[in-house]
C-alpha positions as CSV (number, residue, x, y, z in Angstrom):
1,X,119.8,145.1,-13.4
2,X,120.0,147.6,-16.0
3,X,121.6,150.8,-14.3
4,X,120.4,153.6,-16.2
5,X,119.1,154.9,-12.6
6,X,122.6,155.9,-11.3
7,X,122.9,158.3,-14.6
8,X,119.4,159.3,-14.5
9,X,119.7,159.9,-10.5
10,X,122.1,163.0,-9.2
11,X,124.2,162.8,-6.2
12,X,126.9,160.6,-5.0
13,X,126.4,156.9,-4.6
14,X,125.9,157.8,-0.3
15,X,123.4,160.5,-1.1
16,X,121.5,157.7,-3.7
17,X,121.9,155.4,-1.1
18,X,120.3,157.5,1.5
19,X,117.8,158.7,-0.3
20,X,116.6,154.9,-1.3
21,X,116.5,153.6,2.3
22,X,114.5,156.7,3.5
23,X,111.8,156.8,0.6
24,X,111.5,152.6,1.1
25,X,109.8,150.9,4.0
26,X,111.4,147.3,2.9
27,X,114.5,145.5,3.0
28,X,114.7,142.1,1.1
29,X,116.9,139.8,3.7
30,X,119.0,137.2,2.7
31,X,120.2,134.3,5.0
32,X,120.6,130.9,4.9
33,X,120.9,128.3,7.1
34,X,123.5,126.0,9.0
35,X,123.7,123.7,5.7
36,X,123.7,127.0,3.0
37,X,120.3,126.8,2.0
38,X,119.1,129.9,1.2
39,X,116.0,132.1,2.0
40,X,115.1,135.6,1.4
41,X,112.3,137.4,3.5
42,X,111.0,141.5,2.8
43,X,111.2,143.1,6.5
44,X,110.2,146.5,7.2
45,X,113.0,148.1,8.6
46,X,114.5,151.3,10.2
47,X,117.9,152.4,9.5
48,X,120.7,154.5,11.6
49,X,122.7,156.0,8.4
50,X,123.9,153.4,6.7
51,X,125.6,151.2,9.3
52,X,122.7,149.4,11.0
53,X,119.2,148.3,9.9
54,X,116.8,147.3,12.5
55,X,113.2,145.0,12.1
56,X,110.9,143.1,14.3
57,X,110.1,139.1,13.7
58,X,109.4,136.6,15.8
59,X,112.5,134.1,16.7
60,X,110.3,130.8,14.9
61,X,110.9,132.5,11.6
62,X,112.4,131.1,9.1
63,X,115.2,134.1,8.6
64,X,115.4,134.4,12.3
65,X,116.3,130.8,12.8
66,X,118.7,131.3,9.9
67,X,120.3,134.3,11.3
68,X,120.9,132.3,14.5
69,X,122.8,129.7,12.5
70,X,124.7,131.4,10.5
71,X,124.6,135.1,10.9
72,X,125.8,136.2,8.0
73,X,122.9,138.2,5.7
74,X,123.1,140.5,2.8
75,X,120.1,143.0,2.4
76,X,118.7,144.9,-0.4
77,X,116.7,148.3,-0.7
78,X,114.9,149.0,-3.5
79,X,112.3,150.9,-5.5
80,X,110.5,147.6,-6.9
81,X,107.8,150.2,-8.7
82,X,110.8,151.5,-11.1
83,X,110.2,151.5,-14.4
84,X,112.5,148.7,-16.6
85,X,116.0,150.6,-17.3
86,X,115.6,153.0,-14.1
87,X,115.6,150.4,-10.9
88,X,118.5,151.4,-8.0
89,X,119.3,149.7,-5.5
90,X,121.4,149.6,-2.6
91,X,123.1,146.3,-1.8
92,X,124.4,145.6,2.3
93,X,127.0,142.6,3.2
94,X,126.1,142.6,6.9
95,X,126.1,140.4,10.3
96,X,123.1,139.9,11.9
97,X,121.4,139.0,15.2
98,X,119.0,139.9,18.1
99,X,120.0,143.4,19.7
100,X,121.4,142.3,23.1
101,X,119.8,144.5,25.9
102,X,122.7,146.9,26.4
103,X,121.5,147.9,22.6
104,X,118.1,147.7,23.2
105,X,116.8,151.3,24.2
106,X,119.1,153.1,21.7
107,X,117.7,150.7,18.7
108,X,114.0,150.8,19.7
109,X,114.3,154.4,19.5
110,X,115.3,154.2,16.2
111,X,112.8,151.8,15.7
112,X,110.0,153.6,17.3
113,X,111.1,156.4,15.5
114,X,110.5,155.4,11.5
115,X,107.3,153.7,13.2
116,X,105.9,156.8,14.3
117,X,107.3,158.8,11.5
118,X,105.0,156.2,8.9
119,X,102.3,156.7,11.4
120,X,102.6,153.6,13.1
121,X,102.3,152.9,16.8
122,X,105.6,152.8,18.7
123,X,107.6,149.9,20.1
124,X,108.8,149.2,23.6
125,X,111.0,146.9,25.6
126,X,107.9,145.4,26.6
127,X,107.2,143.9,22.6
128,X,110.2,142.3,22.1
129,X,111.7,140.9,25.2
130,X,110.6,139.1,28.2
131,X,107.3,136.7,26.9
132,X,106.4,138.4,23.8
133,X,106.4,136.7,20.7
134,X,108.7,139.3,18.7
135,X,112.8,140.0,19.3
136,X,114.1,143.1,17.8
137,X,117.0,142.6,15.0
138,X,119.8,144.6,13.7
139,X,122.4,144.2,10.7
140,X,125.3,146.0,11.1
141,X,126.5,146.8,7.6
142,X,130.3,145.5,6.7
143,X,130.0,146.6,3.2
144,X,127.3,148.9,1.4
145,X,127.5,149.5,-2.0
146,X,125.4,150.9,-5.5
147,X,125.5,150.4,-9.0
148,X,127.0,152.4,-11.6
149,X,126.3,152.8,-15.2
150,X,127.8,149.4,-16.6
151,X,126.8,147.9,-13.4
152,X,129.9,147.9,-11.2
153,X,129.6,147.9,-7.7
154,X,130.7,151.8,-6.3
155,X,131.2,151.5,-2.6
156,X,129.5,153.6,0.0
157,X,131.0,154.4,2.8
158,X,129.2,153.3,5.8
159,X,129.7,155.6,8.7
């Protein structure tokens, strides 16, 4: 990926970082199974800074399964409507899984809380635990990192 972007954008590599995962809606996540096959899935998502990204999917799904197996996943946020010579991107080396139910009213709030914001209806315990088909997810980051201007990987701090 040419990285003209981190000239062209101003700010630190955490404010370009921010600012990508607030204007985007998608995260492309990468997992793989038990045997290292790989699979990569877009997910809407909602974030809490830079450390955690939450999204909704049912537990049959490929990338849920995966995360199961091995939950390992790396995750990337990106403006795929960027012009050739001007694409940014944050890259995330994170582990994975269902939020556990001591987590669970903190991260639907932060959940519910992009949802409404995009003018979506909100989420409750209800839609992602007991019967219901969905689980809610989070991927806490271990490493987060941009591009530079020959391409290097600049680390963002997470917290």
């Amino acid at each position: 990926m040419q990285s003209d972007a981190a000239a062209n954008s101003p700010g630190t590599p955490a404010e370009v970082a921010r600012r990508l995962i607030e204007q985007n809606t998608y995260v492309t996540l990468a997992t793989s199974d038990g045997a290292g096959r790989p699979w990569a899935s877009p997910v809407w998502f909602a974030p809490r800074g830079l450390a955690e990204f939450y999204w909704v999917s049912r537990t049959g799904r490929r990338h849920s399964r995966n995360i199961e197996a091995r939950p390992e996943v790396a995750l990337v946020v990106f403006d795929s409507t960027a012009p050739v010579g001007h694409a940014e991107a944050v890259y995330v080396d994170a582990v994975a899984g269902q939020v556990d139910d001591v987590d669970l009213a903190a991260a639907l709030a932060v959940y519910s809380g992009r949802s409404i914001e995009r003018g979506l209806p909100a989420w409750d315990a209800s839609a992602v635990t007991g019967d219901a088909p969905h689980r809610l997810y989070v991927a806490r980051a271990i490493d987060v990192f941009v591009l530079d201007e020959t391409e290097g990987r600049v680390s963002v701090p997470v917290r």
